[in-house]
N, C-alpha and C positions, 0 to 999 in steps of 0.2 A: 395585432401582434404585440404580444408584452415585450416591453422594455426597458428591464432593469438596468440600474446604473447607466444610463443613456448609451447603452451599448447593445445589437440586436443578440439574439441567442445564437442565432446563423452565426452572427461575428463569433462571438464566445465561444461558440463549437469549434468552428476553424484556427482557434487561435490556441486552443487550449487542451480541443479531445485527446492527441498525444500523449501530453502530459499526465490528465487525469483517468486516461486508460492504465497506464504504467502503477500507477498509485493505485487504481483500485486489483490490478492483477496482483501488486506485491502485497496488499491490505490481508486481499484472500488464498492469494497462492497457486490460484489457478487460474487459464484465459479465460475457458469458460465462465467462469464463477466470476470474474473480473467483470466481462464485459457485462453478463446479465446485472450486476451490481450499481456495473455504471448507467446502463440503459434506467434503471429501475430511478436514480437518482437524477438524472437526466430529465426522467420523466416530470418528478417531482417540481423542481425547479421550473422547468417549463412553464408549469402550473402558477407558480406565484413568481415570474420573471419581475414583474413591475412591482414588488414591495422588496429584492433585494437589492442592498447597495453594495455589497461589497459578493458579487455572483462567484470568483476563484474563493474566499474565504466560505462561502455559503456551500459549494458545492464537495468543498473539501472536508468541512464537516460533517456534512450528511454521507459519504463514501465510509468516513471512519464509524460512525455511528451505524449505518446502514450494516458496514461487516464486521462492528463489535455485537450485532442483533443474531448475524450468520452462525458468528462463534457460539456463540450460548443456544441457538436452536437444533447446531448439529453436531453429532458426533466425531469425536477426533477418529480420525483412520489414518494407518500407515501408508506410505506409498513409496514405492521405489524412487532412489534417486536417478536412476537413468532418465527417467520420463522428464527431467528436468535439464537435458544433456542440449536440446538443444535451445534459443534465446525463448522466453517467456510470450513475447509480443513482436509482432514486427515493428517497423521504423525506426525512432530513433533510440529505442532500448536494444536494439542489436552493438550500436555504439559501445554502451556498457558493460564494461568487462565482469560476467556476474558470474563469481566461482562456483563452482560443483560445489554445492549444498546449501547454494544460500536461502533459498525458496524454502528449504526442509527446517534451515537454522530459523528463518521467520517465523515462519508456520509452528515451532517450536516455544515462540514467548507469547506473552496474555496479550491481549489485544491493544490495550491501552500502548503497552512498550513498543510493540509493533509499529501501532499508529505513528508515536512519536520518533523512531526509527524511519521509517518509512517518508514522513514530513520532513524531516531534518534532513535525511543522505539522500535519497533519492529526488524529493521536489525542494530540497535546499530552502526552506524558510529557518526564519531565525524563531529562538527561542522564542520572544514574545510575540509571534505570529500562531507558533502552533500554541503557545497557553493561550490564545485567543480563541482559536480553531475549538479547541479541544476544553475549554472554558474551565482554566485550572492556573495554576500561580507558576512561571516559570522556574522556582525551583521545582514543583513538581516534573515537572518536563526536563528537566538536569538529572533529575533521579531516575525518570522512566529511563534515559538515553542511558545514562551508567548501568543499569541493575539488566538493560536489552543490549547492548552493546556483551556485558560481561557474558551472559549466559549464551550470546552465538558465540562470541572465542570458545566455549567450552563445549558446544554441540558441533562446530565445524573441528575442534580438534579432534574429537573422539568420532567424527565423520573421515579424517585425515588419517587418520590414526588404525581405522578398521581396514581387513585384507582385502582384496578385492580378485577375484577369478582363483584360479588355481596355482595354489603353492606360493600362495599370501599376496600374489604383485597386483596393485591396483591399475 
């Protein structure tokens, strides 16, 4: 059984899948497409458990990499915001109070900003965890967060902002 960072995979899973389910369903914006992402990376790790040291840092960047690979292989499509009316994942992402549109406002910036959106707010690491993650200078990672942070205020306004049923009332 590999054992990186002197910790089992078993342990790692139970300590951790939560987490990096949440991250990979907000990375790509769907469960499905989440979970297969994360199974996929999961996989990988598995494979070379005993040469990582650092398996949360190792697995986080292959999620972001893995669904900066998705974005460029597949086609952007529209999809209704209903579909995303009720919580993304179960457990503890029911906890978090995720406004009507936020999935569409993600799904809405490049991948990079997303990532670092998603590392930051959602799995709370600090700047120079995700420039390490994401192997870039943490001003970069100040820029993504400003330039992704600005352009969801302006897709969840104009999400706010649109009518909704009949005779405008959302």
């Amino acid at each position: 059984m590999p054992q990186g960072s002197g910790r089992s995979f078993e342990r790692f899973l139970v300590d951790r899948e939560g987490s990096l389910l949440r991250t990979a369903v907000f990375l790509v914006g769907d469960r499905d497409l989440g979970e297969d992402l994360l199974q996929d990376v999961l996989l990988r790790a598995y494979r070379h458990w005993r040469g990582i040291e650092d398996p949360d840092a190792y697995v986080r960047r292959a999620l972001v990499n893995a669904a900066s690979g998705r974005w460029r292989r597949r086609r952007i499509r529209e999809e209704p915001l209903e579909k995303w009316r009720e919580p993304a994942v179960d457990g503890d992402v029911e906890r978090i109070p995720v406004r009507d549109g936020l999935l569409g406002a993600l799904r809405a910036l490049p991948p990079r900003q997303r990532a670092v959106l998603v590392l930051r707010y959602f799995d709370d690491l600090s700047e120079a965890q995700i420039a390490g993650i994401l192997g870039c200078s943490t001003g970069t990672v100040k820029t993504h967060a400003a330039r992704g942070l600005r352009r969801m205020r302006v897709v969840i306004a104009a999400h706010e902002a649109a009518p909704r049923g009949e005779g405008g009332t959302r």
